[in-house]
Each structure stands twice: as C-alpha cells, then as structure tokens.
C-alpha positions as CSV (number, residue, x, y, z in Angstrom):
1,X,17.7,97.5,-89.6
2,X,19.4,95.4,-92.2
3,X,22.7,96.0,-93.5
4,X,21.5,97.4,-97.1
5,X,19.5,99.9,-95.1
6,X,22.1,101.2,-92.7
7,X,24.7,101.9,-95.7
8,X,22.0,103.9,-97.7
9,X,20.9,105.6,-94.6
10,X,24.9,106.6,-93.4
11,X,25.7,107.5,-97.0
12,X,22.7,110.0,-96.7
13,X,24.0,111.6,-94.0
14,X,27.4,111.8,-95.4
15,X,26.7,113.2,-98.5
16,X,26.2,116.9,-97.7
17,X,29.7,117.0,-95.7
18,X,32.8,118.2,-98.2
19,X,35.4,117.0,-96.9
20,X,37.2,119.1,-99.7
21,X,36.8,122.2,-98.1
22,X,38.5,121.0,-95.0
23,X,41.6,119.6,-97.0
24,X,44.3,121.8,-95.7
25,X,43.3,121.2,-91.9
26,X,42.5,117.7,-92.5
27,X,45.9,117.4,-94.6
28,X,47.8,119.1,-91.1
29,X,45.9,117.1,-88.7
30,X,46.6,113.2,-90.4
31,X,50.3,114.1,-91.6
32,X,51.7,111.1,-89.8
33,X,48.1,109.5,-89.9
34,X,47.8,105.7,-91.1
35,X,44.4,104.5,-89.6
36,X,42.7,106.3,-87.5
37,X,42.1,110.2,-90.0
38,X,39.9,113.2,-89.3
39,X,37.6,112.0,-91.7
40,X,37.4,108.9,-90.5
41,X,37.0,109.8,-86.7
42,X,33.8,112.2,-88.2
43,X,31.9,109.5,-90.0
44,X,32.3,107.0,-87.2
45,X,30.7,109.6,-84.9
46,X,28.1,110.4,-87.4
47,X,27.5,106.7,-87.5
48,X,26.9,106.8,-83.3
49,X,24.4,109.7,-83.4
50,X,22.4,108.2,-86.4
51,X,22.5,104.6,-84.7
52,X,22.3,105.8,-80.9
53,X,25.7,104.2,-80.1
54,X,26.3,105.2,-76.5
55,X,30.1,105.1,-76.0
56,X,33.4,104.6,-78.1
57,X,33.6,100.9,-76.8
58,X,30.5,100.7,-78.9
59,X,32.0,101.8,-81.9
60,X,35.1,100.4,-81.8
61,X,32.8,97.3,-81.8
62,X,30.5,98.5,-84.5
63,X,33.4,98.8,-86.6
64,X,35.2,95.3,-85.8
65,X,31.8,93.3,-86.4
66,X,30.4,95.4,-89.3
67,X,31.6,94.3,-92.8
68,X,29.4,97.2,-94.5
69,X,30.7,99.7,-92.1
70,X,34.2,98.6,-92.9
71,X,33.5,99.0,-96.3
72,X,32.6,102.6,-95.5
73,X,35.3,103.3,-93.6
74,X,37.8,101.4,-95.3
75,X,39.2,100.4,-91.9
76,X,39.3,96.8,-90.3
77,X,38.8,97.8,-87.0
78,X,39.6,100.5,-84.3
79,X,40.2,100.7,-80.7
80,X,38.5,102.8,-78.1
81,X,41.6,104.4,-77.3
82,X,42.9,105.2,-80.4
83,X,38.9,106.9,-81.0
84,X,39.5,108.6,-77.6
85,X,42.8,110.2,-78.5
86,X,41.8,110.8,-81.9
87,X,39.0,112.7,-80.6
88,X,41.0,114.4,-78.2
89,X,43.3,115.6,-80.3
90,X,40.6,117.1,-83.2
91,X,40.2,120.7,-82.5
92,X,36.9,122.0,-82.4
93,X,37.8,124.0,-85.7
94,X,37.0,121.2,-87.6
95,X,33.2,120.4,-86.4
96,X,32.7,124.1,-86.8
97,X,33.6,124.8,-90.0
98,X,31.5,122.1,-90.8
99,X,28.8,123.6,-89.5
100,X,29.0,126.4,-90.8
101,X,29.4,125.0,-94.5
102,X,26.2,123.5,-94.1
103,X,24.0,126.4,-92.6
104,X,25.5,128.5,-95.5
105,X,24.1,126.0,-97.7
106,X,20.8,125.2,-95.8
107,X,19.8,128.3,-96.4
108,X,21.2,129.4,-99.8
109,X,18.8,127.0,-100.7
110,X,15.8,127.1,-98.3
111,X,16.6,131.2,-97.5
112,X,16.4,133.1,-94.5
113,X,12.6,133.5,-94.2
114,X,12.2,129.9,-94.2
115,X,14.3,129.1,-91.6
116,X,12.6,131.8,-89.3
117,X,9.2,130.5,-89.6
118,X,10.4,126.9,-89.3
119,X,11.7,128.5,-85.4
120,X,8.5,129.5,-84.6
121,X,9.0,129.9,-80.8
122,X,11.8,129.6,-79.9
123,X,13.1,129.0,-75.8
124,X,16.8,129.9,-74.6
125,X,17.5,128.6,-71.3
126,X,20.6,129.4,-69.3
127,X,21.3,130.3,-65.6
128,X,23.7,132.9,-63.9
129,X,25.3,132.4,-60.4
130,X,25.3,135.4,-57.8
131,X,28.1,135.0,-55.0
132,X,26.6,136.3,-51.5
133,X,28.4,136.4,-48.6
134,X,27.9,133.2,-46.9
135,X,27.6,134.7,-43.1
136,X,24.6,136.7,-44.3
137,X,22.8,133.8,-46.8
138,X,24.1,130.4,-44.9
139,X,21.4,128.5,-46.7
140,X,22.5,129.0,-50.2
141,X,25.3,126.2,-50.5
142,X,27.6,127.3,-52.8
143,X,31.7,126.7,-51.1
144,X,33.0,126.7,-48.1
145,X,34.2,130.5,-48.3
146,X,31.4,131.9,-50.1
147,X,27.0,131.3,-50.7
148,X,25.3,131.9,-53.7
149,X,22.2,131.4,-55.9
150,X,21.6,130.6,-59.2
151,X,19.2,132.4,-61.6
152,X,17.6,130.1,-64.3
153,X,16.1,131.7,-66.9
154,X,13.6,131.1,-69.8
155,X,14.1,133.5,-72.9
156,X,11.3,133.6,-75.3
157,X,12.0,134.8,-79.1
158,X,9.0,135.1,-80.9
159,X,9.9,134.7,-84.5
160,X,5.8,135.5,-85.7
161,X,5.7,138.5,-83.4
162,X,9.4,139.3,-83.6
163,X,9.8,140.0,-80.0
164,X,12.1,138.6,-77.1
165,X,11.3,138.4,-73.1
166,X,12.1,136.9,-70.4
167,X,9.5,134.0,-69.5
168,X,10.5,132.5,-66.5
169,X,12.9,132.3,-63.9
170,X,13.3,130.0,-60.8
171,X,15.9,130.4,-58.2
172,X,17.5,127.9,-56.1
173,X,21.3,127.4,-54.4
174,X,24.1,127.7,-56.3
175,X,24.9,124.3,-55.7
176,X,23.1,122.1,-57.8
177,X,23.5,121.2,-61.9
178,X,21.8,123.1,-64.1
179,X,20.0,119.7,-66.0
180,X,17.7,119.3,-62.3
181,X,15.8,122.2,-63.2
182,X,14.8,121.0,-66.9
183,X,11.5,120.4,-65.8
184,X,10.6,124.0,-64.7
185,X,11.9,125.3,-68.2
186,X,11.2,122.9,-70.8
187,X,7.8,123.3,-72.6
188,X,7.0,120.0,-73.3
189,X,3.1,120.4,-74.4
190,X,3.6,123.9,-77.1
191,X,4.0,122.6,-80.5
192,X,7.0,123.6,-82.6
193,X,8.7,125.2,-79.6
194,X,12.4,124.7,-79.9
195,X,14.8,124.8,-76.7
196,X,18.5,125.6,-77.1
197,X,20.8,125.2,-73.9
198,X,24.6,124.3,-73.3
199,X,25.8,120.7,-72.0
200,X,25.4,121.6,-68.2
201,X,21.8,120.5,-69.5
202,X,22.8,117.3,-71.0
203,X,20.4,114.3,-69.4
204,X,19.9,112.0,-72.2
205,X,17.5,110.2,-70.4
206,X,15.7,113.6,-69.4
207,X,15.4,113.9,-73.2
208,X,14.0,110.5,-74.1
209,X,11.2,111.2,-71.8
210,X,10.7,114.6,-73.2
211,X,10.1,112.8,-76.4
C-alpha cells in the first residue's frame, strides 16, 4: 500500500471521531501533556487495527519511519513505553463515549430497523463456572481446595423471527480457557451469523482461520 493510499485510507477512518465532544476529558487527561495526548494515543491505535500492527514496538516504529504518519500525527516519533503508559493511564471513559457517539449517529442515519436486519442471526457465547466439592467430583480440575465445571453456552437471537434460545452447550473442567472451545460454538458455514464474546475468547489466530 503506498503512502498516498494509507493517508486517504487513516483519514477515512478518522473522520467520523469528534474529538470536540470529548474536549473537557481530553483537556483533563493532557493538562501537563507535550507529546504523547489522548488524541494522539487514539489515532495511533486506529492506525494498528486498520494496518494489523501487532504490538506497540510496532508502532512506535511506524511512527519513527513514517513521514506521512508523522504528518498525521504531528509527532516525530514515540516510544513504546511512553504508548504503554499512555495507554495505561486512558480510562476506558474515553473509548466509550466514543462509541457511543458513533452508534447514536450510525443509526440516526441508517435507523433502528436497519441495523436489526443487518444482525440477522445473531450468536452470544459465554460460559459460567460451577464450584463442586472436589472430594465428590475429583476429575473436574479446578484448585486445589475446590472442583468445578464450566458451562459454555451458545445463545441464539433471531432478529427475523424475534426470538432467543439457548443453542448449545458443552461442558468440560473448570480449568481450561474459554478461547479452546471456539470450535464447538462458532458457526463458521451460516452466512451473516454474527458472534459476540468477551476477551477470554481472544485467539487472533483462531480468527484468521475462521476467516
């Protein structure tokens, strides 16, 4: 991708954000701020999720070898530690209201209905742990005081039918990450099925092969 490409393409993805609206948390946050602002932090991680940058070494080196992305940024260069702490420091308040801004404006301009059929089927997958006692259920691993299993569940919501049920459900030990059991709840073959899950299901690789 040449450089006139990846400017057009970032300043498209910046365009809907208003910073504006965040200008009294932003204005808190940077106070004593010389580099490294809120603002700033946001577009270079927008830059790593539109350019699959894999780590802040990565962007701190995006940024040192990138005169366009400079240009952008109006910043020379950054360090990964001063992205880590940045991004340590940014409360989640910010991303939020974000957010929020632009599903308010998503679908003052697209409406309700159209979002709904967009999510035509849509699959909610979570699990729930059940402590046992561990002298009466010594093959579900959980901790050394206690056993357990964990309950993962498939929700379907039905946004044509309008109706919601459980789908399926597959036990195993408590101990054990959530993300190993992708592959017994992720519909990989319905068209327009969309999956929503928390992080314990982050496997970026998982999700490369689901594509």
């Amino acid at each position: 991708m040449d450089k006139d490409t990846t400017k057009t393409t970032f300043y498209q993805y910046l365009a809907p954000i208003n910073f504006e609206n965040l200008a009294e948390i932003l204005l808190s946050l940077d106070k004593y701020v010389k580099k490294l602002t809120t603002e700033k932090l946001i577009m270079i991680l927008i830059y790593g999720q539109l350019f699959s940058k894999t780590s802040l070494t990565e962007l701190s080196t995006e940024v040192k070898n990138d005169e366009e992305l400079q240009k952008i940024l109006k910043l020379q260069s950054i360090s990964t530690s001063q992205l880590s702490r940045k991004l340590r420091d940014t409360p989640d308040e910010v991303l939020q209201s974000i957010f929020k801004d632009l599903k308010i404006r998503i679908l003052a301009k697209s409406g309700v209905n159209h979002a709904r059929k967009a999510f035509k089927y849509l699959n909610i997958i979570d699990s729930s742990t059940v402590s046992m006692a561990v002298s009466q259920y010594p093959w579900a691993e959980f901790r050394n005081t206690k056993a357990g299993i964990k309950i993962h569940t498939r929700i379907v919501f039905d946004n044509e039918n309008d109706w919601v049920t459980p789908d399926k459900i597959v036990i195993t030990p408590a101990k054990g990450a959530d993300k190993t059991k992708m592959d017994d709840l992720v519909v990989t073959t319905a068209k327009d099925a969309l999956h929503v899950f928390d992080r314990a299901y982050v496997d970026y690789e998982k999700f490369d092969e689901y594509c």
